[in-house]
N, C-alpha and C positions, 0 to 999 in steps of 0.2 A: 554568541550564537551563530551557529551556519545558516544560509539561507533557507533549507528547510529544517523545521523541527517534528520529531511527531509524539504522540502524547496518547492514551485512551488503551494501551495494553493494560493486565492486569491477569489475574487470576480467577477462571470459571470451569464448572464441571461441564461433564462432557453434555451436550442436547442444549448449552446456553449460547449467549451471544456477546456480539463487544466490536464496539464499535470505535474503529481508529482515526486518528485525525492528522494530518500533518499540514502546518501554515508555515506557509511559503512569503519571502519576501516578494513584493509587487513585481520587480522586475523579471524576478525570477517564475515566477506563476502564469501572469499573462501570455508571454507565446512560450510557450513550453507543453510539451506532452509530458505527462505524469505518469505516475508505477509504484507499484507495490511488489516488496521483496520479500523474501525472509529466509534466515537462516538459523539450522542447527549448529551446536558447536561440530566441529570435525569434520562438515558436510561442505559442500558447494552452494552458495548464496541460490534461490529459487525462484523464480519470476511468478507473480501471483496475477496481476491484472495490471492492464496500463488502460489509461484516457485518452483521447487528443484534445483539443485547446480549446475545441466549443464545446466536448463532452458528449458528441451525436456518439462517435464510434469509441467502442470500447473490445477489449480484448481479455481472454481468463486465461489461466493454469484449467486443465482438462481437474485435474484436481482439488478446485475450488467451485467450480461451474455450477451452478444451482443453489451453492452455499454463501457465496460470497456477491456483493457489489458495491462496484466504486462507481464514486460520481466525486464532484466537484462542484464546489461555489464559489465564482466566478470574479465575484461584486466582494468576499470577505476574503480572496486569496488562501482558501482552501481545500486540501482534501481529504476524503472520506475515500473508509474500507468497510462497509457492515458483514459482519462476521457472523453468521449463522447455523446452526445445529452443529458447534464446534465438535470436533473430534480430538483422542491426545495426539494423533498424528499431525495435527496442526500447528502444537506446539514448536513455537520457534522465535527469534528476536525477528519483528518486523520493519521494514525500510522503507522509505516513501523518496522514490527517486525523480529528476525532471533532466529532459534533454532539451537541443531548440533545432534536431534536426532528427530528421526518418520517423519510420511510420509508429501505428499503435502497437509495438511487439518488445521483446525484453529485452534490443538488444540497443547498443552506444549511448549508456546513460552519463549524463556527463557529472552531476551534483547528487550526493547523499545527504539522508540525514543521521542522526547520531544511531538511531533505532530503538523499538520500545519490547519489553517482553511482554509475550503471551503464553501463558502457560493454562495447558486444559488438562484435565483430571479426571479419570474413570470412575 
């Protein structure tokens, strides 16, 4: 196993929810800023939301904004994406990424995880 894994994709209709998880190894979670990806096949990997290390600030996809929140538990070294009033545009494999440098935004992630799917249905 990589130091992040994440788990909780799965398959729902559209108006449902689902909620992702990715545990990170200790080292790797404590000072690190965290993120949420995903990608379609054929498409360009997509920035969904990122954390920073105490979880005050966070950041969305203009395209997620209202539907989506991530947070983090601190103390069980992991993270959370609650996914709500899912759309099939949302459809995509999900990534839970961690850097240990720059701010809450999509960009110099340094560690992946394998990624989990999410598939929503009309």
């Amino acid at each position: 196993q990589g130091p992040l894994v994440e788990s909780g994709g799965g398959a729902v209709q559209a108006g449902g929810s689902l909620r992702l998880s990715c545990a990170a190894s200790a080292c790797t979670f404590s000072s690190s800023t965290l993120a949420w990806f995903r990608q379609v096949p054929g498409k360009e990997r997509e920035f969904v939301a990122a954390i920073s290390r105490s979880g005050v600030s966070v950041t969305y996809a203009d395209s997620v904004k209202g539907r989506c929140t991530i947070s983090r538990d601190n103390a069980n070294n992991t993270l959370y994406l609650q996914m709500n009033n899912l759309k099939p545009e949302d459809t995509a494999v999900y990534y839970c990424a961690a850097k240990f440098r720059g701010g809450v935004d999509p960009y110099g992630y340094d560690y992946w995880g394998q990624g989990t799917q999410v598939t929503v249905s009309s």
